[in-house]
Structure formats: C-alpha cells, structure tokens
KERO-506528 format. One record per atom (N, C-alpha, C): residue number from 1; residue in one letter; atom name; x, y, z. Coordinates in steps of 0.05 Angstrom, whole numbers, plus 5000, padded with zeros to 4 digits. Layout:
N
seq | type | atom | c1 | c2 | c3
NUM | A | CA | X | Y | Z
...
END
This chain:
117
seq | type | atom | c1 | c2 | c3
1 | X | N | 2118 | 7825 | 2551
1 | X | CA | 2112 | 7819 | 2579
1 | X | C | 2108 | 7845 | 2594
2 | X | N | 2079 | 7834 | 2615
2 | X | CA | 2087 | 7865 | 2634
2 | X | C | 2074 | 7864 | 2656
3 | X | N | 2083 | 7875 | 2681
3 | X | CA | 2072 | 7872 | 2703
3 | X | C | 2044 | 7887 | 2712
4 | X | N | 2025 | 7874 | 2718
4 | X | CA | 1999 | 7874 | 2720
4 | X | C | 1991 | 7880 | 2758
5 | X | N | 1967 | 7897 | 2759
5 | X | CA | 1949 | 7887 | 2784
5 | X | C | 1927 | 7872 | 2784
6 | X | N | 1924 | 7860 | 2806
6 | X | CA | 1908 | 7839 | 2803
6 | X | C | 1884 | 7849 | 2788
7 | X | N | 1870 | 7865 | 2789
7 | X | CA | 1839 | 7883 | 2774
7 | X | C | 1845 | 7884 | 2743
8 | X | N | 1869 | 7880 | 2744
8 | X | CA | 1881 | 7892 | 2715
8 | X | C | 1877 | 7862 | 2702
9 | X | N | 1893 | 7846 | 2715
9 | X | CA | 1899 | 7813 | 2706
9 | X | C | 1868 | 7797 | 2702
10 | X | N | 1846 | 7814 | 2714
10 | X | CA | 1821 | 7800 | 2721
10 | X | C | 1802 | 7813 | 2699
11 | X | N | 1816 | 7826 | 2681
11 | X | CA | 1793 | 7846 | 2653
11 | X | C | 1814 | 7832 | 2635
12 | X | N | 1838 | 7812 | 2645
12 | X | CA | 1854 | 7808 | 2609
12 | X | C | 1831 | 7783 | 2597
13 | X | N | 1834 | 7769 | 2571
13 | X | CA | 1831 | 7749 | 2563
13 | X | C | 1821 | 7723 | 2575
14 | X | N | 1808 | 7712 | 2569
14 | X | CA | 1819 | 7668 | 2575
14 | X | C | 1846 | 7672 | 2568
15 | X | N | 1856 | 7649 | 2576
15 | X | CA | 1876 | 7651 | 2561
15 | X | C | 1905 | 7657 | 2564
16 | X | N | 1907 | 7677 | 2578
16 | X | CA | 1925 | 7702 | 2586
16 | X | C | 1946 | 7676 | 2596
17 | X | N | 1977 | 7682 | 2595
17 | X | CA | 1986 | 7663 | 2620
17 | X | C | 2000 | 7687 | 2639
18 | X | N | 2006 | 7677 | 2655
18 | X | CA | 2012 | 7700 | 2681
18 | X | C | 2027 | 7681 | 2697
19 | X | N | 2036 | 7697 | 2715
19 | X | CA | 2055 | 7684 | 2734
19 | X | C | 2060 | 7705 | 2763
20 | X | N | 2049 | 7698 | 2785
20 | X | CA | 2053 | 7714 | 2815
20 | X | C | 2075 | 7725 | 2809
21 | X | N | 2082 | 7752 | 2808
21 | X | CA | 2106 | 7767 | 2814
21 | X | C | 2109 | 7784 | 2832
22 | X | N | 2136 | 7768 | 2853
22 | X | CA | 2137 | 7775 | 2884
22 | X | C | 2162 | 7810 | 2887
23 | X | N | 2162 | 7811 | 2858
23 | X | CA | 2182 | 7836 | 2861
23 | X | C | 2218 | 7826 | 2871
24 | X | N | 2227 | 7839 | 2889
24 | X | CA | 2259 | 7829 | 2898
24 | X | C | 2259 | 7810 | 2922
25 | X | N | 2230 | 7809 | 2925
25 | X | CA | 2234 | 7787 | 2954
25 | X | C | 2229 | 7755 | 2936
26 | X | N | 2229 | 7748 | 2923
26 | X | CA | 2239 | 7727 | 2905
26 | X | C | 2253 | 7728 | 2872
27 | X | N | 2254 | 7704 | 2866
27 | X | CA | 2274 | 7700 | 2835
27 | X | C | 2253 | 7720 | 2822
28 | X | N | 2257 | 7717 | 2793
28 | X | CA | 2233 | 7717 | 2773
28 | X | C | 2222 | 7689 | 2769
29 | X | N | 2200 | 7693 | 2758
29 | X | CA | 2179 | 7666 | 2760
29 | X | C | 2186 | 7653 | 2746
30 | X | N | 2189 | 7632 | 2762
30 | X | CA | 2200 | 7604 | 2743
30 | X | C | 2181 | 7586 | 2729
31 | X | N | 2142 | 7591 | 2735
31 | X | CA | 2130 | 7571 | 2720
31 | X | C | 2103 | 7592 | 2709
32 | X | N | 2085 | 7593 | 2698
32 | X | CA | 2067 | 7612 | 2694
32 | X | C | 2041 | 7591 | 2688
33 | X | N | 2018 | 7603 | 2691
33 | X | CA | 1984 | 7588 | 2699
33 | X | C | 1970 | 7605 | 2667
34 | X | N | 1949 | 7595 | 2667
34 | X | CA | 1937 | 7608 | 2653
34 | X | C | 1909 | 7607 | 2659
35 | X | N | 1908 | 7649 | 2655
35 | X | CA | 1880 | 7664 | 2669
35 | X | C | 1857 | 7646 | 2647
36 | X | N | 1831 | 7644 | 2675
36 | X | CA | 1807 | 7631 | 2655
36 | X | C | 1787 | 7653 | 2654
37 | X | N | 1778 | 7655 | 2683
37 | X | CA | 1760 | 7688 | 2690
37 | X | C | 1758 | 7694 | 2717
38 | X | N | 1745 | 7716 | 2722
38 | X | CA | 1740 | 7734 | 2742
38 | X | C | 1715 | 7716 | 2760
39 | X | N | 1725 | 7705 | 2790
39 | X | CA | 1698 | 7693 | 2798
39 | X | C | 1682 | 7717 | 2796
40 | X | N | 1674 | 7746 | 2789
40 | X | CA | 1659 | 7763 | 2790
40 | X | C | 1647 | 7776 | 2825
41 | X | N | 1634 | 7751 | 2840
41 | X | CA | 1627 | 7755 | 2865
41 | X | C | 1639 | 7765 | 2894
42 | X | N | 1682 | 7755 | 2878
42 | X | CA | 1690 | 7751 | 2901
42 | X | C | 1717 | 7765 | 2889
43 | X | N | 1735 | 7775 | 2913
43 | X | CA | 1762 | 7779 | 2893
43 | X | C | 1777 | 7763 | 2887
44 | X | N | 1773 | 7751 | 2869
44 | X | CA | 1790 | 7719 | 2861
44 | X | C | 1780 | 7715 | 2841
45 | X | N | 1797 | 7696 | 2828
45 | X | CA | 1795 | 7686 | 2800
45 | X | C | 1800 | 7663 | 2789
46 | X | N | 1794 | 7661 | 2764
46 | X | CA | 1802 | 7623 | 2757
46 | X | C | 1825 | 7617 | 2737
47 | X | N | 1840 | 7600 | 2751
47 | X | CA | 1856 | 7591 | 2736
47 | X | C | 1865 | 7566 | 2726
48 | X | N | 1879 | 7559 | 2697
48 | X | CA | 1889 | 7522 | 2702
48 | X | C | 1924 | 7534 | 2705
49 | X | N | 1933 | 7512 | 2725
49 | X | CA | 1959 | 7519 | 2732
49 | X | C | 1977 | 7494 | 2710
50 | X | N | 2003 | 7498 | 2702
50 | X | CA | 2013 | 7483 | 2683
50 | X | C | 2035 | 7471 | 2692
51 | X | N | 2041 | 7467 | 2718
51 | X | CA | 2070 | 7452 | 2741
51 | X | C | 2061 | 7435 | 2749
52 | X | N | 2041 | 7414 | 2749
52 | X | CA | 2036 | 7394 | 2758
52 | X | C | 2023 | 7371 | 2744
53 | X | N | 2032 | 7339 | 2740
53 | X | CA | 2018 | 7327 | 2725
53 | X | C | 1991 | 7325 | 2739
54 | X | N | 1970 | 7312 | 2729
54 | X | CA | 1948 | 7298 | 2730
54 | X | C | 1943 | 7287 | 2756
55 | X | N | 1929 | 7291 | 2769
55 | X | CA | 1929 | 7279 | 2797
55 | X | C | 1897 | 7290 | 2810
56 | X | N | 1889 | 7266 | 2830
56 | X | CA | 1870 | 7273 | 2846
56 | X | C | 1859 | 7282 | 2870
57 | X | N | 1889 | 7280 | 2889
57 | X | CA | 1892 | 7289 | 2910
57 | X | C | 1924 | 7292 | 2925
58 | X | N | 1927 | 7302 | 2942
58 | X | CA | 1949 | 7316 | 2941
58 | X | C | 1975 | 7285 | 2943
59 | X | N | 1968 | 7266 | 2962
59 | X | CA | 1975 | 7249 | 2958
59 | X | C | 1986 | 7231 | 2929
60 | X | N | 1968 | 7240 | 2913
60 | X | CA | 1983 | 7218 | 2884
60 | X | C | 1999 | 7239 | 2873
61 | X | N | 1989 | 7256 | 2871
61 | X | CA | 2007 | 7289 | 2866
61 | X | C | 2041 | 7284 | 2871
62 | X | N | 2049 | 7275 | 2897
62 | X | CA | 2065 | 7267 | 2912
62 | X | C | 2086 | 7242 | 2896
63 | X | N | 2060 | 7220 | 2894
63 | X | CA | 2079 | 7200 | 2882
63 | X | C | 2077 | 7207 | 2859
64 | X | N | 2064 | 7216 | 2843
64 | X | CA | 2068 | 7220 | 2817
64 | X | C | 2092 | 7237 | 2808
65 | X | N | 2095 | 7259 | 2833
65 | X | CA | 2118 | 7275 | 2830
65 | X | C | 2149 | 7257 | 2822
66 | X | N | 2142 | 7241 | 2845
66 | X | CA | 2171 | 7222 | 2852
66 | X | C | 2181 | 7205 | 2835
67 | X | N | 2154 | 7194 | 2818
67 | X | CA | 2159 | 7173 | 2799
67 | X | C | 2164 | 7183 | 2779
68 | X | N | 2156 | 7206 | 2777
68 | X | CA | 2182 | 7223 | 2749
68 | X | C | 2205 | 7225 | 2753
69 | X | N | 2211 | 7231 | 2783
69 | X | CA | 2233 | 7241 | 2783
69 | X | C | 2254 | 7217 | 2783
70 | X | N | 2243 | 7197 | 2797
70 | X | CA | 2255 | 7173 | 2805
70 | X | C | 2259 | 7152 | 2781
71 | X | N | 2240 | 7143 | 2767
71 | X | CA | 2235 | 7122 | 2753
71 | X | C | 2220 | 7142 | 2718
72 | X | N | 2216 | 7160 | 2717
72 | X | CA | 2223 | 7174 | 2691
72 | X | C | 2189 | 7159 | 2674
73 | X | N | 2174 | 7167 | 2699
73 | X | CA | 2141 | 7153 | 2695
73 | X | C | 2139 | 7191 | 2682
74 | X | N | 2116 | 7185 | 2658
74 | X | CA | 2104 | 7200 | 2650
74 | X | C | 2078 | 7208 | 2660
75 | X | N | 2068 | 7234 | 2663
75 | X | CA | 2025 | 7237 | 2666
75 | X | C | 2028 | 7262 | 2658
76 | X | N | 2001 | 7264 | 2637
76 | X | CA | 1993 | 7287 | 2622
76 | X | C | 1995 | 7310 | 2648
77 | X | N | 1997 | 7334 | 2638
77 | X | CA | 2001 | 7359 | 2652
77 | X | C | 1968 | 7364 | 2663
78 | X | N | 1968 | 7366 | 2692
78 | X | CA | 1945 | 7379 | 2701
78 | X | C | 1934 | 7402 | 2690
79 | X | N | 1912 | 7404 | 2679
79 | X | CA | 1891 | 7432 | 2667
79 | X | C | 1867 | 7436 | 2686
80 | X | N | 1858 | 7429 | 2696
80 | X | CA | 1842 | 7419 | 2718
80 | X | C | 1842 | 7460 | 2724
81 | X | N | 1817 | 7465 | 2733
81 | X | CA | 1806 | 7497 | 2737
81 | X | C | 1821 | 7497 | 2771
82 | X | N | 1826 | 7522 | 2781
82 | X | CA | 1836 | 7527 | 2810
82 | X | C | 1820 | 7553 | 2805
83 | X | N | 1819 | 7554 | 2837
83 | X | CA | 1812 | 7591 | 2842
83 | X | C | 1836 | 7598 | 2857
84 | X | N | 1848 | 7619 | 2852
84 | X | CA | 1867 | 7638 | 2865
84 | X | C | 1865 | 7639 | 2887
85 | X | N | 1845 | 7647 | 2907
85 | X | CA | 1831 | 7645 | 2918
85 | X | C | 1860 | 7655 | 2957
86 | X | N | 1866 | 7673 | 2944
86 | X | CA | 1882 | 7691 | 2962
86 | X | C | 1874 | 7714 | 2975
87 | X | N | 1857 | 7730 | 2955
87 | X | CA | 1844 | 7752 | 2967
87 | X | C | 1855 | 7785 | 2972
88 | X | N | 1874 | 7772 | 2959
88 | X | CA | 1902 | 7799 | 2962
88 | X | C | 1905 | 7823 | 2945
89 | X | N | 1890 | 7844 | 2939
89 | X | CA | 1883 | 7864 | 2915
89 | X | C | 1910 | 7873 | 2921
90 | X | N | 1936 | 7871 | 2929
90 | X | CA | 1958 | 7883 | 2924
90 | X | C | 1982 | 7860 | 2908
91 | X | N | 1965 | 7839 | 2910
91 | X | CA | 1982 | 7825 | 2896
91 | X | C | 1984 | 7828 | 2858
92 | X | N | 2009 | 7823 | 2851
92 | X | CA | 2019 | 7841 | 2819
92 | X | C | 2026 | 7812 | 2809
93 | X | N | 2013 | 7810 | 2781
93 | X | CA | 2031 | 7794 | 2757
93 | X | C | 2043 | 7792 | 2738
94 | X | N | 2058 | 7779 | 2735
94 | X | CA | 2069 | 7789 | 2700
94 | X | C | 2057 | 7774 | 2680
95 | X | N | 2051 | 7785 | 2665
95 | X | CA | 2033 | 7772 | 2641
95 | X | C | 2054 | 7771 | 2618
96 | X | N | 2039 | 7748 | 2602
96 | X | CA | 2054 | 7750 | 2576
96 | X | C | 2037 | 7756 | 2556
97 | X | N | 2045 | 7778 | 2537
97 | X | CA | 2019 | 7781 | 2514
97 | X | C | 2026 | 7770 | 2495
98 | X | N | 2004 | 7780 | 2463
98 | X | CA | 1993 | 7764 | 2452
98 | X | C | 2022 | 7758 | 2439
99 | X | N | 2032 | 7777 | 2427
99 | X | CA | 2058 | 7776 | 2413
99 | X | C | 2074 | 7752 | 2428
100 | X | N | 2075 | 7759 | 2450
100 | X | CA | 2097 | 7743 | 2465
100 | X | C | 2089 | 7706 | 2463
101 | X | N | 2066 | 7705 | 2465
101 | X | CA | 2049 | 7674 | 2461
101 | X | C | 2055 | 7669 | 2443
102 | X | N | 2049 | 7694 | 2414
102 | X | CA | 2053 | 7682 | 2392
102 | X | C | 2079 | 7668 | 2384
103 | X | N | 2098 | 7686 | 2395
103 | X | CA | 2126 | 7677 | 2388
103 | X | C | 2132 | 7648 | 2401
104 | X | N | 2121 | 7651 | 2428
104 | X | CA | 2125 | 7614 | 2435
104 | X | C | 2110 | 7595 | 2427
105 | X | N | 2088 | 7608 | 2413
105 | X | CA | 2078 | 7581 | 2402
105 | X | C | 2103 | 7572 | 2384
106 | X | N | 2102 | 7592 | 2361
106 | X | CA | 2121 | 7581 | 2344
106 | X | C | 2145 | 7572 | 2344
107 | X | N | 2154 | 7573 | 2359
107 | X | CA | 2176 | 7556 | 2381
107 | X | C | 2172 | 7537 | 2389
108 | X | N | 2156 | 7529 | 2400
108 | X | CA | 2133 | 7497 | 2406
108 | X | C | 2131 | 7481 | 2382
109 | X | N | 2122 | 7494 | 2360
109 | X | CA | 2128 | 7481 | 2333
109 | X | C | 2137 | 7478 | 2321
110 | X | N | 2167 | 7486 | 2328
110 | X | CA | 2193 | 7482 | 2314
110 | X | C | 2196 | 7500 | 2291
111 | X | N | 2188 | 7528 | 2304
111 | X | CA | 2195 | 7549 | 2283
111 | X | C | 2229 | 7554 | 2290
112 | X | N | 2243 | 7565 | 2263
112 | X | CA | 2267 | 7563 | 2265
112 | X | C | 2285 | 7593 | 2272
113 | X | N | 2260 | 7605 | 2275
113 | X | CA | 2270 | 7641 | 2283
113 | X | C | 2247 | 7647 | 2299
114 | X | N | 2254 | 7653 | 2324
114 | X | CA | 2227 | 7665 | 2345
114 | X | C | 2207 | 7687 | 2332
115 | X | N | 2221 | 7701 | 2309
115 | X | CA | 2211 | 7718 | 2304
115 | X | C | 2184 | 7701 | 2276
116 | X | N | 2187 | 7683 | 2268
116 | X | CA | 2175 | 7676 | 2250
116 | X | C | 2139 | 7673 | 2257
117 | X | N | 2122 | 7678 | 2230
117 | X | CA | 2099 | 7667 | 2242
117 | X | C | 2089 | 7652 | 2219
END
C-alpha cells in the first residue's frame, strides 16, 4: 500500500483500488473504489465505487440500504462508472498494489496463508 497524488493515482492501472485519504483529520479508510481512467479533459477521473448495492436513484439506494439492514434483503454490489468529479489536485490516496490485490484475491478464495499464490 501507498499514499498517492491525485496525477499520480490518474497514470496507475484500470483496476487500481484506492481509497480518499484524509491524513489525521479522519480514521483510515474504511471502504476503497476502484480506479477506471483519467477523464483526460478535466481534472477528474473514473471510478466504480464498491459500498453500495445496486440502485437507480438515490431514493432506492436508501431503501435498499434499510432493507439490509432491517430485514437482511440481499442486491448485487453497485459497479456502475462515477466520476470523482471534485476537482481537488491536492487531494491524496492510498492505493493498494499489485502484490497487495494479489494477496486478497487469494483470501477471497479461501487461500489458507495470505502469503500463498
């Protein structure tokens, strides 16, 4: 893992996952997105974010939230493209690299040592 500037985060991969890092004025990041590309035109970029199910407006977003929480309703994880679309060249992220993916994949698939591949 390592903390990135935005220009920096905008030359990594597809792929990449990242996560806003606010420094000591918040936790460490509790959920992470993953980089798609550079809109090129503008300072902003594309991402699919991975904290929210499936939804089409902010409203079902809402109940969909609730009905997990409430009644233990399932919906596939939103992948759906976002732009960043903040504008902030001082804003920093922490990325996770390749090594680091690799190891959670294999964790995901029930590898039995993080270190395994």
């Amino acid at each position: 893992m390592k903390i990135v500037s935005k220009d920096e985060l905008k030359k990594m991969p597809k792929g990449t996952p990242f996560a806003e890092y606010h420094g000591k004025e918040k936790m460490w990041p509790q959920s992470f997105d993953i980089f798609v590309d550079d809109c090129e035109y503008i300072d902003d970029f594309h991402y699919r974010s991975m904290d929210s199910p499936e939804h089409d407006d902010s409203e079902q977003l809402w109940e969909r939230q609730a009905e997990m929480g409430s009644g233990g309703a399932s919906y596939p994880v939103d992948l759906e493209i976002d732009r960043e679309g903040l504008y902030d060249p001082d804003t920093r992220y922490l990325v996770w690299e390749p090594d680091d993916v690799r190891r959670i994949i294999n964790l995901l698939q029930g590898g039995d040592d993080e270190r395994d591949n």
